[in-house]
Structure formats: structure tokens, C-alpha cells
LUMLUM-249195 format. One record per residue: residue number from 1; x, y, z of N, C-alpha, C in turn. Coordinates in steps of 0.2 Angstrom, whole numbers, padded with zeros to 4 digits. Each point is the difference from the previous one (the first is absolute). Layout:
% residues N
{nr:NUM&n_east:X&n_north:Y&n_up:Z&ca_east:X&ca_north:Y&ca_up:Z&c_east:X&c_north:Y&c_up:Z}
...
% end
This chain:
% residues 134
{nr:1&n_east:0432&n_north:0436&n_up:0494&ca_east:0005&ca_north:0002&ca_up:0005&c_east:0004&c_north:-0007&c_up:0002}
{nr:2&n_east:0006&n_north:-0001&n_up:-0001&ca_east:0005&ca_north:-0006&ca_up:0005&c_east:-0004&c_north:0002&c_up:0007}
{nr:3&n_east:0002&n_north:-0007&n_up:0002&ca_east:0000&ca_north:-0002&ca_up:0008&c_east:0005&c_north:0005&c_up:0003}
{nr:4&n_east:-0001&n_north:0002&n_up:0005&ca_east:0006&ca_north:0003&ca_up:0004&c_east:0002&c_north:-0005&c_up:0006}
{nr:5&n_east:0009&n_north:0001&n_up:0002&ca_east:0002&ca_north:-0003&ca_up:0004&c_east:-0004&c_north:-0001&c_up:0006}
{nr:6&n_east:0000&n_north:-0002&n_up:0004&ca_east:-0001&ca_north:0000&ca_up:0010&c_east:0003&c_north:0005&c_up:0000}
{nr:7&n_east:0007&n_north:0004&n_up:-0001&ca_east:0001&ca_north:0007&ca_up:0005&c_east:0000&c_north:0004&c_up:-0003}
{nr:8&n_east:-0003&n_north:0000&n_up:-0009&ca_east:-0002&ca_north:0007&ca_up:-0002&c_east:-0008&c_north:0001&c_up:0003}
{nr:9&n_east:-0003&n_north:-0005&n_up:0003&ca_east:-0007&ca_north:0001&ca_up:0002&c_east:0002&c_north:0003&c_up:0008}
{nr:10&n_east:0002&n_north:-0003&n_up:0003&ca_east:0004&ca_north:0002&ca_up:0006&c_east:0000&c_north:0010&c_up:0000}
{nr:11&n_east:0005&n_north:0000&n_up:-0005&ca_east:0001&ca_north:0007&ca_up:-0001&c_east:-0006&c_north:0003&c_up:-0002}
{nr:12&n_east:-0002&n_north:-0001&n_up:-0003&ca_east:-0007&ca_north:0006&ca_up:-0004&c_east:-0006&c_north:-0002&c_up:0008}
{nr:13&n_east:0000&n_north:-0006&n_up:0002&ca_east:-0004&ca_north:0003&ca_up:0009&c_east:0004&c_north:0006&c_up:0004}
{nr:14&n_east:0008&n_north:-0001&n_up:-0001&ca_east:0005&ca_north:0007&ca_up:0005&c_east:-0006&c_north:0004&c_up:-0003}
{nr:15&n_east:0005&n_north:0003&n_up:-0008&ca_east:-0002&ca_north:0005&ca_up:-0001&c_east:-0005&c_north:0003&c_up:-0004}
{nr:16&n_east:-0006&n_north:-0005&n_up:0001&ca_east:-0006&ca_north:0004&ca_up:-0005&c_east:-0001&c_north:-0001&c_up:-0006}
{nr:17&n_east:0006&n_north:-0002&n_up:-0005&ca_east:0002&ca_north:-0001&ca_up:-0008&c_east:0004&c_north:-0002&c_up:-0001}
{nr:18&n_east:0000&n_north:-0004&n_up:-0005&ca_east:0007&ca_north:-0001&ca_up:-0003&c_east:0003&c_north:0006&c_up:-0005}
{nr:19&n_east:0006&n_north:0001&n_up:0000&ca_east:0003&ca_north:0005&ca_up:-0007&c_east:0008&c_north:-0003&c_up:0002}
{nr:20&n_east:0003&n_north:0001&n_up:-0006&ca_east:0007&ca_north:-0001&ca_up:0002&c_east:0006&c_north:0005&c_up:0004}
{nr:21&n_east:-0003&n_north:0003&n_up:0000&ca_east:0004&ca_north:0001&ca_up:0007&c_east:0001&c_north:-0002&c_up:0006}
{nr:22&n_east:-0007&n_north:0000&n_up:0004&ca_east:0000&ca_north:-0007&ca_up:0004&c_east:0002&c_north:-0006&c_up:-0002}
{nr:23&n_east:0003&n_north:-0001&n_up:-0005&ca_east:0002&ca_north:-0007&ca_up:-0001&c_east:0006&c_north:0001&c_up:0001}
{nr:24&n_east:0003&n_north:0006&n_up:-0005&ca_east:0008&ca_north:0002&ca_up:0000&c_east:0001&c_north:0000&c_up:0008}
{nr:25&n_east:-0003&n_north:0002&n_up:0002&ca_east:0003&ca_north:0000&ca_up:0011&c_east:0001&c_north:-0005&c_up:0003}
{nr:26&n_east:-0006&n_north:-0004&n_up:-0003&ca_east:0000&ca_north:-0007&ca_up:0003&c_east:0005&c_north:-0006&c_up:-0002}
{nr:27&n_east:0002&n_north:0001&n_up:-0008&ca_east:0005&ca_north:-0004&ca_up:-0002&c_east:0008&c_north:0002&c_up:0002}
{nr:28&n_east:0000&n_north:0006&n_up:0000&ca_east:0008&ca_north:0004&ca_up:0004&c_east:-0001&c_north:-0001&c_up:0007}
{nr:29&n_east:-0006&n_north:0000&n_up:0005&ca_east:0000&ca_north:-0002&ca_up:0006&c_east:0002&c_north:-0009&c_up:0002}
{nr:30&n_east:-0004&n_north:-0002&n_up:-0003&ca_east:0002&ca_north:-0007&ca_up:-0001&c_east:0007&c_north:-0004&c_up:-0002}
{nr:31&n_east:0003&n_north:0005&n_up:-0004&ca_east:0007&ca_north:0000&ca_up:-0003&c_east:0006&c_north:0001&c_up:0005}
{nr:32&n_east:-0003&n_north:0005&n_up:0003&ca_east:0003&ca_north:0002&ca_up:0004&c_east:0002&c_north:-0005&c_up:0008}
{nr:33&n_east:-0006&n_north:-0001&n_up:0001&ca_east:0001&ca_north:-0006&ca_up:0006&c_east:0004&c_north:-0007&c_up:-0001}
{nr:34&n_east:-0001&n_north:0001&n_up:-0006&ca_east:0006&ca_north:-0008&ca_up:-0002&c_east:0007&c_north:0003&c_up:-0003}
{nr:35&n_east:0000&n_north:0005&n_up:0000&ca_east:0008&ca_north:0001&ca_up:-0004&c_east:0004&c_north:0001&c_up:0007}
{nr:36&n_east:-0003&n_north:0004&n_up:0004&ca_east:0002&ca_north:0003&ca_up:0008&c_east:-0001&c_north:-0006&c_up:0003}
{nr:37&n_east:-0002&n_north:-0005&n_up:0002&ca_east:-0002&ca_north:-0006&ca_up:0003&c_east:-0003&c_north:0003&c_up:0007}
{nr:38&n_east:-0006&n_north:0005&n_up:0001&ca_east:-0001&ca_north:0004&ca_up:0003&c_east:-0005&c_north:-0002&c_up:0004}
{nr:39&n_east:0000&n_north:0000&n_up:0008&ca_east:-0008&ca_north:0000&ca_up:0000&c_east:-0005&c_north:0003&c_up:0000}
{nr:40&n_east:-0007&n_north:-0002&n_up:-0004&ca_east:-0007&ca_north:0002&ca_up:0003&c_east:-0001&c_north:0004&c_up:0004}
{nr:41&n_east:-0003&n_north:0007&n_up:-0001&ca_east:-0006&ca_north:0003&ca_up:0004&c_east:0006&c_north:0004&c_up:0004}
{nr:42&n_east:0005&n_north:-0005&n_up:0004&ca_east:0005&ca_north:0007&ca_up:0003&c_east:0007&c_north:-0001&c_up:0001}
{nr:43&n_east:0002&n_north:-0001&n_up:-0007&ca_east:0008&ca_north:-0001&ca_up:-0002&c_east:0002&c_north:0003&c_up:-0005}
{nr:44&n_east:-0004&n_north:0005&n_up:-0004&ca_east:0003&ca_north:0004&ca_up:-0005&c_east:-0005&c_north:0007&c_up:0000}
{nr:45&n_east:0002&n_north:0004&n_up:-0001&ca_east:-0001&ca_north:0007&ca_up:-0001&c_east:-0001&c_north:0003&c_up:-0007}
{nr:46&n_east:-0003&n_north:0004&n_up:-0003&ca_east:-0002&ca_north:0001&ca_up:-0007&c_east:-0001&c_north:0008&c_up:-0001}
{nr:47&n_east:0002&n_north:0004&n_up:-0006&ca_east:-0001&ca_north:0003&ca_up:-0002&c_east:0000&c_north:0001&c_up:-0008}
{nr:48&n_east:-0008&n_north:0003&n_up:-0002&ca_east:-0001&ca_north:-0001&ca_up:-0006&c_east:-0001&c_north:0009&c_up:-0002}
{nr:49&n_east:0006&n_north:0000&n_up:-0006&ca_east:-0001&ca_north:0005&ca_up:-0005&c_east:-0005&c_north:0002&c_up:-0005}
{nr:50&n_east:-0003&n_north:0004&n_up:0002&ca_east:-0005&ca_north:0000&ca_up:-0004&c_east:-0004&c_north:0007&c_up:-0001}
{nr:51&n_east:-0003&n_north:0002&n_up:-0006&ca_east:-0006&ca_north:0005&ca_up:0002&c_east:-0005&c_north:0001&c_up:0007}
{nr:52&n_east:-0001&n_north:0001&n_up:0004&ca_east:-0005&ca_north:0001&ca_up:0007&c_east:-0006&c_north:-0002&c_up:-0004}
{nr:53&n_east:-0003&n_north:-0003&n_up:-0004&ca_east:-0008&ca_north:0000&ca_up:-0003&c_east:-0001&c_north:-0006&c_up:-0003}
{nr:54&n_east:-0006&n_north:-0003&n_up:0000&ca_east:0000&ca_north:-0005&ca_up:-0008&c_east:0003&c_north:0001&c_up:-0004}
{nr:55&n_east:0001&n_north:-0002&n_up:-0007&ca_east:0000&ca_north:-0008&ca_up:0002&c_east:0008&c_north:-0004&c_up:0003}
{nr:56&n_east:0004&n_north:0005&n_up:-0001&ca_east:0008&ca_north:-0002&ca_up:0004&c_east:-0002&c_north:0000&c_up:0007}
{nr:57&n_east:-0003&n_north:0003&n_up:0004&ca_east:0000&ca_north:0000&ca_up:0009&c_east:-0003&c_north:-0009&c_up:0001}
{nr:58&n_east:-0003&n_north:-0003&n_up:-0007&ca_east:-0003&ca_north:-0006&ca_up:0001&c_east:0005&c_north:-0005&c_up:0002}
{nr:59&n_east:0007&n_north:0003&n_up:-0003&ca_east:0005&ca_north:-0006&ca_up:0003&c_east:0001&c_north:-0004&c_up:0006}
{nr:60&n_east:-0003&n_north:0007&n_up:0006&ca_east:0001&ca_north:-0002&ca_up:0006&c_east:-0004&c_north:-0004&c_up:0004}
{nr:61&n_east:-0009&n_north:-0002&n_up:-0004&ca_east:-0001&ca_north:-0005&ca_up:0000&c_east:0001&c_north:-0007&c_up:0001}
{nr:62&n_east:0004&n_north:0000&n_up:-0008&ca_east:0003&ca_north:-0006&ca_up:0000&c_east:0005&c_north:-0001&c_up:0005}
{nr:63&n_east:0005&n_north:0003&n_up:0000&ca_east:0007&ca_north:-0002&ca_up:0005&c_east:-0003&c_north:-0001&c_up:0005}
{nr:64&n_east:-0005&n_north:0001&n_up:0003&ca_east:-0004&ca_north:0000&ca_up:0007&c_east:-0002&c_north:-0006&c_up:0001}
{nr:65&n_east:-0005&n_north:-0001&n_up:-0005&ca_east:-0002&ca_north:-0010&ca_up:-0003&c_east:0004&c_north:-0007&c_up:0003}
{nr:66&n_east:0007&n_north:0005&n_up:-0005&ca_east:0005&ca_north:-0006&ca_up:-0001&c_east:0005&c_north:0000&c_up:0007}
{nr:67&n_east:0002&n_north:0006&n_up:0002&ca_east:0005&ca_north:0001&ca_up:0005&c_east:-0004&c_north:0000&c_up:0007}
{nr:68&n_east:-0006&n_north:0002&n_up:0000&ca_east:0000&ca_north:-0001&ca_up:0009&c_east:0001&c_north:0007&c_up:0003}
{nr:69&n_east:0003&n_north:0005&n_up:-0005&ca_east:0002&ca_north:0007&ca_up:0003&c_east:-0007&c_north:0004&c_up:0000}
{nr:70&n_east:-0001&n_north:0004&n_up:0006&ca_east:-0004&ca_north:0003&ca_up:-0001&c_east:0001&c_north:0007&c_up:0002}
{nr:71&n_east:-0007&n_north:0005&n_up:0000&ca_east:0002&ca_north:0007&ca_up:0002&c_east:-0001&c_north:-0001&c_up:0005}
{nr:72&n_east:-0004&n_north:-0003&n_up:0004&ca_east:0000&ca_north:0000&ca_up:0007&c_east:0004&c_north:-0003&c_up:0004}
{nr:73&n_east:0005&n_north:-0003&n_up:-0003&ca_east:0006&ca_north:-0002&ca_up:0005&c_east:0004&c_north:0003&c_up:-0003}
{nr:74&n_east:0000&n_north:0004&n_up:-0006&ca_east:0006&ca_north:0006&ca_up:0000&c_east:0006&c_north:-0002&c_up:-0005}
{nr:75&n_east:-0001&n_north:-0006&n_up:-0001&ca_east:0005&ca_north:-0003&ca_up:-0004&c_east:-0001&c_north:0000&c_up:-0008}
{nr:76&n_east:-0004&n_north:0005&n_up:-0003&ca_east:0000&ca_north:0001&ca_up:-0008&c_east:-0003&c_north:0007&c_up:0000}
{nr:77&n_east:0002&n_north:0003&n_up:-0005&ca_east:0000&ca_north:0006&ca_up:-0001&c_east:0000&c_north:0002&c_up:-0007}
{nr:78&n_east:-0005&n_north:0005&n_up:-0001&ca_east:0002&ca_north:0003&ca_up:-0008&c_east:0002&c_north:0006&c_up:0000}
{nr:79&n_east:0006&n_north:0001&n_up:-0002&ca_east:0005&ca_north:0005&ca_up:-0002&c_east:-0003&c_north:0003&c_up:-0007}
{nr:80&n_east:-0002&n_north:0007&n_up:-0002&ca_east:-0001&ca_north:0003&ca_up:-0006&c_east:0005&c_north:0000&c_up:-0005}
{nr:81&n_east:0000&n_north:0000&n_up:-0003&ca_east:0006&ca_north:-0001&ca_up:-0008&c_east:-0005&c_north:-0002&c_up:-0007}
{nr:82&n_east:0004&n_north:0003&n_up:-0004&ca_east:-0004&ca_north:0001&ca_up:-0007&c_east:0004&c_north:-0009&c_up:-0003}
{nr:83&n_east:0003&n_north:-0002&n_up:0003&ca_east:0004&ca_north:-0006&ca_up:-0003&c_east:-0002&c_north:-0006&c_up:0004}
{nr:84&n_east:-0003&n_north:-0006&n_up:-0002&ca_east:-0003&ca_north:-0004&ca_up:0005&c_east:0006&c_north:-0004&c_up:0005}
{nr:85&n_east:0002&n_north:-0003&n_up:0002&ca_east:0003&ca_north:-0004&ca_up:0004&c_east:-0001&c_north:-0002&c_up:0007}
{nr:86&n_east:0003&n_north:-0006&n_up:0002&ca_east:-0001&ca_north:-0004&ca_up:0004&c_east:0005&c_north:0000&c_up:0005}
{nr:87&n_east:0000&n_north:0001&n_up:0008&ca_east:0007&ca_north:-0001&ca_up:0003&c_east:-0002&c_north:-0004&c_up:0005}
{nr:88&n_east:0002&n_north:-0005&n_up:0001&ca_east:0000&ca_north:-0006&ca_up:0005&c_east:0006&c_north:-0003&c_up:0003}
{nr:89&n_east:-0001&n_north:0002&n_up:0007&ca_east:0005&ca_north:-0004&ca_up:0006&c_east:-0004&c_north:-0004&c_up:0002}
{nr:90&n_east:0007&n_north:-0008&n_up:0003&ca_east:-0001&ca_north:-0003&ca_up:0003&c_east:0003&c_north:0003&c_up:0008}
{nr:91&n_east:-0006&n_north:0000&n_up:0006&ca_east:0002&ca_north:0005&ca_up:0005&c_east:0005&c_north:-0006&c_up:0004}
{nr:92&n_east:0000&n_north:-0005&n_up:0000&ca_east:0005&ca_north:-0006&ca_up:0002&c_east:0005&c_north:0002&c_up:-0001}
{nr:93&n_east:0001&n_north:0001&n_up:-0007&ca_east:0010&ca_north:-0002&ca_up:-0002&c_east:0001&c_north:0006&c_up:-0001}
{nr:94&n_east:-0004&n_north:0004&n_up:-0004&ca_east:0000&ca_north:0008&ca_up:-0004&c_east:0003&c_north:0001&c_up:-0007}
{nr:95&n_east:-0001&n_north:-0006&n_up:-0003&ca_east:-0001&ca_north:-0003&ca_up:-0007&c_east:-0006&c_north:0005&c_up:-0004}
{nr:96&n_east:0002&n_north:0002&n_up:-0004&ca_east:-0005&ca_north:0003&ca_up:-0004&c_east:-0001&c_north:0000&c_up:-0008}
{nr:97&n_east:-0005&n_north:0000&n_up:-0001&ca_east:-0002&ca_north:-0002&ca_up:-0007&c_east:-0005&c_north:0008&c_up:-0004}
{nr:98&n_east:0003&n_north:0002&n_up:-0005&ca_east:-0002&ca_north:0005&ca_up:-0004&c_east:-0005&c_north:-0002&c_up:-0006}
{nr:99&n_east:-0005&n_north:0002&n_up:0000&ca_east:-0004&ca_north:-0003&ca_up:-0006&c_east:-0003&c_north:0006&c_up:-0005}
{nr:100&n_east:0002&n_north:-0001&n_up:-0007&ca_east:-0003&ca_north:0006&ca_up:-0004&c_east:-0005&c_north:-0003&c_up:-0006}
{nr:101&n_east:-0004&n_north:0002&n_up:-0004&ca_east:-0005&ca_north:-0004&ca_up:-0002&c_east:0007&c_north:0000&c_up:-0008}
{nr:102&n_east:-0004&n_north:-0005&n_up:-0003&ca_east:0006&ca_north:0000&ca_up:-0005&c_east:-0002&c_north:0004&c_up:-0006}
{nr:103&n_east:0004&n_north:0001&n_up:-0005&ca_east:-0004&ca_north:0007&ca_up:-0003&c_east:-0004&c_north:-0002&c_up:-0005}
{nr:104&n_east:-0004&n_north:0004&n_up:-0001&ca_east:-0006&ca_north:0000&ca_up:-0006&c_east:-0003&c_north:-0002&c_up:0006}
{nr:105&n_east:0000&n_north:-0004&n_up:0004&ca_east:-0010&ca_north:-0005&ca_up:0003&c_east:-0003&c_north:0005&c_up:0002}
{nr:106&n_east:0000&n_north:0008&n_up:0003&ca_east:-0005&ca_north:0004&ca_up:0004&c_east:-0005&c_north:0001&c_up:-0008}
{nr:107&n_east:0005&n_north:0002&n_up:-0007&ca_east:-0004&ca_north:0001&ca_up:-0005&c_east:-0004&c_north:-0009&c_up:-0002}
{nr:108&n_east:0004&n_north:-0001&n_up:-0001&ca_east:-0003&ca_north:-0008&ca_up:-0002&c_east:-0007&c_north:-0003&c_up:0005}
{nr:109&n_east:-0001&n_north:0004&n_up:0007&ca_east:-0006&ca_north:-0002&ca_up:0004&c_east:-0005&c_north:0005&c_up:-0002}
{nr:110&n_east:0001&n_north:0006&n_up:-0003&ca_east:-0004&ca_north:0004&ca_up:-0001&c_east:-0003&c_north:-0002&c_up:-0007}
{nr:111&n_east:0004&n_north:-0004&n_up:-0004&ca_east:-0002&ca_north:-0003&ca_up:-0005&c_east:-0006&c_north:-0004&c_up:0000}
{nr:112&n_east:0003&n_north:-0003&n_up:0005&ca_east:-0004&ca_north:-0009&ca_up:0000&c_east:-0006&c_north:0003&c_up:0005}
{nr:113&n_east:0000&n_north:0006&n_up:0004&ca_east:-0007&ca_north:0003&ca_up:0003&c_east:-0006&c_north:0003&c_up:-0004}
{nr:114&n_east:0003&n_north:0003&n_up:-0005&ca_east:-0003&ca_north:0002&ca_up:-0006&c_east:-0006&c_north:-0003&c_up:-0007}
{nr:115&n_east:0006&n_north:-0007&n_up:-0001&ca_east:-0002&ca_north:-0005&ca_up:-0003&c_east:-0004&c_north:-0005&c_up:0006}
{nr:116&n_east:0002&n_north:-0003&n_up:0005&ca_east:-0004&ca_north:-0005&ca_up:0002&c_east:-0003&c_north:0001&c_up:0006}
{nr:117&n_east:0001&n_north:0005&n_up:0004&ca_east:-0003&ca_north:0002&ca_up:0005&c_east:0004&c_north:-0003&c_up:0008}
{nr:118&n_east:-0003&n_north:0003&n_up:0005&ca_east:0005&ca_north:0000&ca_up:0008&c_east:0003&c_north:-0006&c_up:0001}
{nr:119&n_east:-0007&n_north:-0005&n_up:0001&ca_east:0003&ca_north:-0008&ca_up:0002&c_east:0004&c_north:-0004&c_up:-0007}
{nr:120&n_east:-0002&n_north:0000&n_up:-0004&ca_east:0005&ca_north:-0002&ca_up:-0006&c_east:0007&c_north:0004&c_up:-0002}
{nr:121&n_east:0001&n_north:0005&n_up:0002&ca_east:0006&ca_north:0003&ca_up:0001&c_east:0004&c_north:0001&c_up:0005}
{nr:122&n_east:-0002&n_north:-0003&n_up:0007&ca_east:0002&ca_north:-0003&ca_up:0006&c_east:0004&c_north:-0007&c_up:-0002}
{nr:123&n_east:-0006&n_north:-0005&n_up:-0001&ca_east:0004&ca_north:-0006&ca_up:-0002&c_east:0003&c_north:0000&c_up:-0006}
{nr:124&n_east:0002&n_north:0004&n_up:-0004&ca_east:0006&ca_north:0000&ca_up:-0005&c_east:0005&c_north:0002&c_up:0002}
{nr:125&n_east:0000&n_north:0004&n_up:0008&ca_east:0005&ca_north:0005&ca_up:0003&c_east:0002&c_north:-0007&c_up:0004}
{nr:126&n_east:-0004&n_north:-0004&n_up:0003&ca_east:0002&ca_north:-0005&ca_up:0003&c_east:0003&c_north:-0006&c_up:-0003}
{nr:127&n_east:-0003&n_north:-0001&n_up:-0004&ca_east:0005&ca_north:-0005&ca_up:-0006&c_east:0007&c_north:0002&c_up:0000}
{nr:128&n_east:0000&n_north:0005&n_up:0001&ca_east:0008&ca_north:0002&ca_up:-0003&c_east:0008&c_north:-0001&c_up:0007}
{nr:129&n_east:-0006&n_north:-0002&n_up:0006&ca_east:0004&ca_north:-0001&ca_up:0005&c_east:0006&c_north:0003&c_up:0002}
{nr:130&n_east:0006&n_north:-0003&n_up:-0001&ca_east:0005&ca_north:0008&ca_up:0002&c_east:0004&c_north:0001&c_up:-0004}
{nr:131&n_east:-0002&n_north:-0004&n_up:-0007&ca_east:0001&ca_north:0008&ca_up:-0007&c_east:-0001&c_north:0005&c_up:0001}
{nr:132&n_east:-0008&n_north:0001&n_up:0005&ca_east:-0001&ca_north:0008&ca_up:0000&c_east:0006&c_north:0005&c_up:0005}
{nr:133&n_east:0007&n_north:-0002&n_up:0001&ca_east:0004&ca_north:0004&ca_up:0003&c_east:0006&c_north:0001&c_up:-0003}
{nr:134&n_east:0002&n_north:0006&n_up:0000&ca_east:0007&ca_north:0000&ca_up:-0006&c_east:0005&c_north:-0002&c_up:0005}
% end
């Protein structure tokens, strides 16, 4: 198995394990706070589209990781949808940023979990950086 990053070790202490969905959150959250020039922990607001369950509900991990948002300060949310997506404001300006996964990767992660298992199909998902957004 590759070395993992500092913040993919980071993440898998949040949340238990690596898979790429928590990656997928992590990397749209992280995207999101530089595209928005947004700050940390209580400048932006999140709502993620997704199944209510693993392994989609896992997005909200990551974005959590990377943005600072939390359920306890009410500022991220998972909204039910059979369609995955990403809504982020900056609560400053009211600048927003929509993120969708780009197509084929949800099958392409279920590929690469298949063949190579959680943490190797995490950092593949992480390698891809914000290719993984259409």
C-alpha cells in the first residue's frame, strides 16, 4: 500500500476509514473554500446531496474535515437526493459554488473498491483532485 497524505491520515482519524467518498467531500470541501475565498469553521454553509446512508452520506465527513462546517453549529446539512451534489455559500458575500461528481467516478470508485479495496480506492479518488468534479 502507498504512503498516505497527512490529511488523508487526518480524515480516516474524523472518520473511522478511508473510502472515497470521504475523499470526494473532503476534496469539493477543500475546493470549495478556495474557489469562495471563504472562511473556516464559520464563513460558509453546506449542503450535501446525497442518499441519507453510506457510503454517499460519507461526503459529509469530508466537507466537514476540510470546511470547518459542522452539524453542530448547523452550518452543513445532508439533503436526500438520489443525485449526488454539493451546494456551498460563502455566508460573507453570498457567493456560491455548486459541485457535482463528474461522470462515470461514482462507478469508476466502485471499480477501483472492488479491485483494490477502501484505502487504495480513496487515494485514487484523491489523486484525482478536482477532476473528481464535473
Amino acid at each position: 500500500m502507498p504512503q498516505l497524505p497527512d490529511e488523508l491520515h487526518k480524515l480516516k482519524e474524523f472518520h473511522g476509514h478511508l473510502g472515497p467518498f470521504v475523499v470526494m467531500g473532503y476534496l469539493a470541501g477543500r475546493r470549495a473554500l478556495a474557489d469562495l475565498r471563504a472562511r473556516k469553521y464559520f464563513g460558509m454553509t453546506v449542503r450535501v446531496e446525497c442518499e441519507p446512508k453510506p457510503p454517499q452520506s460519507c461526503l459529509a465527513d469530508g466537507v466537514q474535515l476540510a470546511t470547518g462546517c459542522t452539524l453542530g453549529k448547523r452550518n452543513i446539512c445532508i439533503e436526500p437526493a438520489s443525485d449526488i451534489a454539493l451546494q456551498f455559500e460563502n455566508t460573507d458575500t453570498g457567493q456560491k459554488l455548486r459541485l457535482t461528481l463528474r461522470p462515470g467516478l461514482e462507478e469508476q470508485t466502485k471499480a477501483w473498491l472492488a479491485e483494490l479495496g477502501d484505502e487504495a480506492a480513496a487515494l485514487r479518488t484523491y489523486e484525482l483532485g478536482s477532476a473528481a468534479f464535473g
